[in-house]
C-alpha positions as CSV (number, residue, x, y, z in Angstrom):
1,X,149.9,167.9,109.2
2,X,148.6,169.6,112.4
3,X,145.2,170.2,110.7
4,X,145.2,166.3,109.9
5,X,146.2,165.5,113.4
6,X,144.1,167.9,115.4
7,X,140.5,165.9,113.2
8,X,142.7,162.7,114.2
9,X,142.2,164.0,117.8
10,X,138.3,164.9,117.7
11,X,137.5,161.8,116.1
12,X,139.2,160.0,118.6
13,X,137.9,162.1,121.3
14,X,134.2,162.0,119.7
15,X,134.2,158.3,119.4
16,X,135.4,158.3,123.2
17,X,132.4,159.7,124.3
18,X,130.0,157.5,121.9
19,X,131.3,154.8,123.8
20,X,131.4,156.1,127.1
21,X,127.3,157.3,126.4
22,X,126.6,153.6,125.8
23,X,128.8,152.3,128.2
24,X,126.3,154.1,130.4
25,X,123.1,153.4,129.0
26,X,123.6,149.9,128.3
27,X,122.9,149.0,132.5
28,X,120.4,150.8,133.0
29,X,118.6,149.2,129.6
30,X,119.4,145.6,130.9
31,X,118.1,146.4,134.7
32,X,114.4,147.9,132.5
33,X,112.5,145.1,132.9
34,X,111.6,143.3,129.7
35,X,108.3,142.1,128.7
36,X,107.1,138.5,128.6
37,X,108.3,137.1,125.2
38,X,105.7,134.2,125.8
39,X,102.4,135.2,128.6
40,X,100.3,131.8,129.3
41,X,96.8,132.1,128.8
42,X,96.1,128.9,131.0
43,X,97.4,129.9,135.1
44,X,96.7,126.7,136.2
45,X,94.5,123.5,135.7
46,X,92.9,121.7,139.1
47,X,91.0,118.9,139.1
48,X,88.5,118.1,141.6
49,X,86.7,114.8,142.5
50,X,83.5,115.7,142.9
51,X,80.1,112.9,144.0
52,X,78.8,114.0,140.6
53,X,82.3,113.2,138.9
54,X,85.3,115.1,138.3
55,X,85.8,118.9,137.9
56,X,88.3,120.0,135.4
57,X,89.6,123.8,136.1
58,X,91.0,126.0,134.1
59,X,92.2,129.4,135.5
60,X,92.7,131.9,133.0
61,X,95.1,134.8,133.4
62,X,92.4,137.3,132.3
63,X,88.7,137.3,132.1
64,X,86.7,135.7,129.4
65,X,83.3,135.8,127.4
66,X,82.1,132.6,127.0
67,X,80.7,132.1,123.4
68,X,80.2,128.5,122.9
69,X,81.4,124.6,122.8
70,X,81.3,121.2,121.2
71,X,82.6,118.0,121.2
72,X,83.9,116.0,118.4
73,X,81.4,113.0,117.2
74,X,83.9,110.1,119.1
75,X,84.1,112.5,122.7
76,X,87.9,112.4,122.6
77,X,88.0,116.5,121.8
78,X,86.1,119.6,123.1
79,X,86.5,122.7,120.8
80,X,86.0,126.1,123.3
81,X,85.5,129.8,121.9
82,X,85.7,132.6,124.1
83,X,86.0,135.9,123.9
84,X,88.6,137.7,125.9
85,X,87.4,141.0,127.6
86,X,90.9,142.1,129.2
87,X,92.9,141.6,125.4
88,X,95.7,143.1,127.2
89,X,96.3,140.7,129.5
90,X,97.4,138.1,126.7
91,X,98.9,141.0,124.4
92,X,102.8,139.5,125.8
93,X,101.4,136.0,124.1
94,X,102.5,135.3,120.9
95,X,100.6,133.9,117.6
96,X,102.3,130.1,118.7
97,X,99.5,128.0,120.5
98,X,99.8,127.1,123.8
99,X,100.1,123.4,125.1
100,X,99.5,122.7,128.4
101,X,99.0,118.3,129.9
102,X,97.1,117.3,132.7
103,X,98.4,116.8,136.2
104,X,99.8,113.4,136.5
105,X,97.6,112.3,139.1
106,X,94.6,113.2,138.1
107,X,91.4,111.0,138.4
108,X,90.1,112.4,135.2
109,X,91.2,110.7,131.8
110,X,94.3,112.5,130.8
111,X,94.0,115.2,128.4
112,X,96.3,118.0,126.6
113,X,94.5,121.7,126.4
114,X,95.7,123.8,123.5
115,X,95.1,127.3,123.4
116,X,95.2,129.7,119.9
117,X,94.5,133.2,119.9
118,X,95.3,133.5,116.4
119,X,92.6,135.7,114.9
120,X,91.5,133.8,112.5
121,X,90.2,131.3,114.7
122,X,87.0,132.6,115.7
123,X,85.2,135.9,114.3
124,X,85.0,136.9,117.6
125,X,86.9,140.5,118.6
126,X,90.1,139.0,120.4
127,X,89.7,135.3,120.3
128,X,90.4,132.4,122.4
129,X,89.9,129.0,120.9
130,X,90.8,126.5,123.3
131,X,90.9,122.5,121.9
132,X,90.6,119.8,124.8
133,X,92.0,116.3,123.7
134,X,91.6,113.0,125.8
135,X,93.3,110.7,126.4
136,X,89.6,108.3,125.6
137,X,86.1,109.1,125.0
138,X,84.6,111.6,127.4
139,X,81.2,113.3,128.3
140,X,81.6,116.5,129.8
141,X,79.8,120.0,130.4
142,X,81.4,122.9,130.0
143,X,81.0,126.4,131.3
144,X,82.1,129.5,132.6
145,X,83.1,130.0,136.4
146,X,81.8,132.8,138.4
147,X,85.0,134.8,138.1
148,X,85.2,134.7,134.1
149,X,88.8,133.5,134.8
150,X,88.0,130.3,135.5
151,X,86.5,128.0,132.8
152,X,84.9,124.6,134.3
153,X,84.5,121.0,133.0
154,X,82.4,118.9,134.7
155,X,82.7,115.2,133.9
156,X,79.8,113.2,135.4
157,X,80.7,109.4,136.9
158,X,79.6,108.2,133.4
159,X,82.5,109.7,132.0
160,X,85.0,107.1,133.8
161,X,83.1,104.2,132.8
162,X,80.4,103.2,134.8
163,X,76.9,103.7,133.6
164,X,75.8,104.7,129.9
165,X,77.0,108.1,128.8
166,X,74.6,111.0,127.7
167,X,74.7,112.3,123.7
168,X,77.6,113.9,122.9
169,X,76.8,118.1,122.0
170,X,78.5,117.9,118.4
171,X,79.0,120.8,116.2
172,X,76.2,123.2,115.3
């Protein structure tokens, strides 16, 4: 009976300290900062009115290789592949794409940017397929800014409907 009581005891003593050990713990793991479930690859998107046109930016959290473009046959889509050269900067993003509108007052057509880094995507090492859809047909040229964070549309006066517009660059 004593035998059965003293194990009683250390159990119960035993279990005591589990809990105190995580009662300890368990603040300094929720004060450990966690990391980003979802990181955006798009920072922010600026559009400038330009004599030329308008200037579409997007600023990219990390730098980028740019690889190449095209534009769907009735200009309402530009398909961009880049490379990223900093992987780690997007390695908090997850497979799920990333959706990002317009500003509301912008003087270019509306459009939605959708961003996959899914590896399938591209053969590229450590993709980044970005799909541009208007709202209407658009001409635009597309490019890399000087800090490879920045990826540029230009979209000449044509593109809001005056004048003709130039060929659209369609898929190789």
């Amino acid at each position: 009976m004593r035998k059965a009581r003293r194990l009683k005891d250390r159990s119960a003593t035993r279990m005591e300290n589990i809990l105190r050990g995580a009662l300890v713990v368990l603040p300094l793991a929720v004060a450990l900062p966690a990391p980003p479930v979802f990181a955006e690859v798009i920072d922010d998107i600026t559009i400038e009115r330009r004599d030329s046109g308008t200037q579409v930016r997007l600023r990219l959290t990390g730098p980028v290789h740019y690889i190449r473009d095209y534009a769907s046959a009735d200009g309402e889509s530009v398909n961009i592949y880049l490379e990223a050269l900093a992987p780690e900067k997007f390695s908090g993003t997850s497979l799920v794409d990333e959706v990002k509108q317009s500003p509301q007052n912008s003087p270019a057509p509306r459009f939605v940017v959708r961003v996959s880094l899914d590896p399938r995507c591209d053969a590229a090492p450590n993709p980044v397929c970005i799909v541009i859809r208007f709202e209407r047909p658009v001409h635009c040229r597309v490019r890399l800014g000087e800090d490879r964070r920045s990826l540029l549309l230009d979209l000449p006066l044509a593109s809001h409907g005056e004048g003709s517009l130039p060929p659209v660059r369609e898929k190789p």
